[in-house]
C-alpha positions in Angstrom: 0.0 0.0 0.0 1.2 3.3 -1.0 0.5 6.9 -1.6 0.5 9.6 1.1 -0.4 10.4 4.8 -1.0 13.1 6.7 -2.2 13.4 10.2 -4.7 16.1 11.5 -5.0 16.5 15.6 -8.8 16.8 16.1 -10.9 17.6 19.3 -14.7 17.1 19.6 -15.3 20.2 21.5 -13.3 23.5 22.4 -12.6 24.4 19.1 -14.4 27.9 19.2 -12.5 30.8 18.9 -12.3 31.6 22.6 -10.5 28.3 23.3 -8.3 27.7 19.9 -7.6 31.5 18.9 -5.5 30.6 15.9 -7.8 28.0 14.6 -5.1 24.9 14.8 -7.6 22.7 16.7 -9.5 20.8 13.9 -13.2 19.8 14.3 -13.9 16.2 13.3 -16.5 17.3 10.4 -13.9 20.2 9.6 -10.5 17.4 9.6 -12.4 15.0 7.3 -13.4 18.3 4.7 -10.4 19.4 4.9 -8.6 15.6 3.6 -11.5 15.4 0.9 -10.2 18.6 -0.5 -6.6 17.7 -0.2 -7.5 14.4 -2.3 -7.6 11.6 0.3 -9.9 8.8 -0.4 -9.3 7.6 3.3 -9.9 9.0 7.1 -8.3 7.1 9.5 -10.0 8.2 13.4 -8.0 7.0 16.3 -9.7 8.8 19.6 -6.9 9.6 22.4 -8.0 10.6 25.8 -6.8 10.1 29.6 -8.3 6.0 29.9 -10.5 7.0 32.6 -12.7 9.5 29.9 -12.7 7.4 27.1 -16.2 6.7 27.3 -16.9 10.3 27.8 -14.5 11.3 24.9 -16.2 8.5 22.1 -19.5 10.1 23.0 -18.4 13.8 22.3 -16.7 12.3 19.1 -20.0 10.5 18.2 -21.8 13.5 18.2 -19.2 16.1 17.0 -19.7 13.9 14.1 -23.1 14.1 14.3 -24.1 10.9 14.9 -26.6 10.1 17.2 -27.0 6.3 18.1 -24.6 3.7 18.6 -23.8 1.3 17.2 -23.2 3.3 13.9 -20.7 1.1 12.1 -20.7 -2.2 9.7 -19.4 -5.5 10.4 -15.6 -3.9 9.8 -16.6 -1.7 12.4 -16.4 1.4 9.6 -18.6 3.9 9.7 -19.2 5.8 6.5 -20.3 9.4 6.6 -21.7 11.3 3.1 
C-alpha cells in the first residue's frame, strides 16, 4: 500500500475561537473536509483521551460527528459518513 499520509489533531469540543484563537484545533467534520479537498480517499479516526474518559471522549466524538445512536458502524466496524 502506497501513496501519502498526513495526520490532523482533532478535538470534539473547544474548538471555538475563545479556546483555539488561531484555529489549529480541527473539528472532526472540519479534519475530514479538509482531507476530501486535499484528495484523500481515506480517514483514519483513532480517539486519544486520559483511559478513565474514554467513554466520555467517544461520545463527544459521536456527536461532534453528528451521529446520534450507537452502534453506527458495519461488520468492519467502519462507519461511513456522506
Amino acid at each position: 500500500m502506497g501513496g501519502d499520509m498526513e495526520v490532523f489533531q482533532v478535538f470534539g469540543q473547544f474548538t471555538e475561537e475563545k479556546y483555539n484563537p488561531r484555529g489549529q484545533m480541527l473539528t472532526p467534520i472540519k479534519a475530514i473536509e479538509n482531507a476530501v479537498e486535499r484528495g484523500f480517499s481515506h480517514v483514519v479516526d483513532i480517539p486519544y483521551e486520559f483511559p478513565g474518559d474514554s467513554v466520555d471522549v467517544l461520545v463527544k466524538l459521536r456527536n461532534a460527528y453528528g451521529l446520534e445512536s450507537l452502534p453506527d458502524w458495519n461488520e468492519r466496524y467502519e462507519t461511513r459518513l456522506n
